[in-house]
N, C-alpha and C positions, 0 to 999 in steps of 0.2 A: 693734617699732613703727617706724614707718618716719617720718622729718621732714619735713614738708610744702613743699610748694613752694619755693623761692625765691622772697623779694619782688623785685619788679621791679627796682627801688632798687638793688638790689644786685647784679643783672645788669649796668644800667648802669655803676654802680660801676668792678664786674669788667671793663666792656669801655674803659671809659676808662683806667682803670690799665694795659693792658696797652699800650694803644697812647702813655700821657703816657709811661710806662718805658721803650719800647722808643725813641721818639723821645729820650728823655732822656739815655740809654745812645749813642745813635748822635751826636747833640751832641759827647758829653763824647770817643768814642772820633776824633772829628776834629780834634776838637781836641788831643789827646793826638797822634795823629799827625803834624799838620802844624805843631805850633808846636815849638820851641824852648827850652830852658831857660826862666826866670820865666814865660812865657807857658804853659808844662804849668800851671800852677797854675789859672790860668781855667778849667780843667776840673771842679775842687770844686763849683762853683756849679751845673753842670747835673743833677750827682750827689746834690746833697745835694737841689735843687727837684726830682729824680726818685722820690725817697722821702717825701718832708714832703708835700708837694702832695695824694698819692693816700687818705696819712693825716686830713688836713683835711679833703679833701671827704667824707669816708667817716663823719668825726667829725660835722658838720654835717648829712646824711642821715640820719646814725641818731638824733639828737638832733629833728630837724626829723620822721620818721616819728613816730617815738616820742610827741611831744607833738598829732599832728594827729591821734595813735590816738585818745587821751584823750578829744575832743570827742565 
């Protein structure tokens, strides 16, 4: 049996995740780059909102389909 489509939702999802990661990833590697001792550390913050961010919205989506199905 084969899985039916992918909801839309989740396309979008997919396509925002890849481009919020990829930007997120290219932040953190400039700044890893160009800065200096204490200043490497400002680098956590784009790393960690490159991970949590795509979880959230994806939380919220499924939560928000879910409940509009119900109606």
């Amino acid at each position: 049996m084969q899985p039916g489509p992918m909801a839309l939702w989740k396309k979008m999802w997919l396509l925002f995740t890849v481009i919020w990661v990829l930007v997120a990833g290219l932040n953190a590697m400039t700044i890893i780059a160009f800065s200096e001792g204490v200043e490497r550390d400002k680098a956590v913050q784009p790393i960690v909102f490159g991970v949590l961010v795509p979880v959230v919205v994806y939380a919220v989506l499924w939560l928000w389909a879910r409940f509009s199905r119900k109606k």
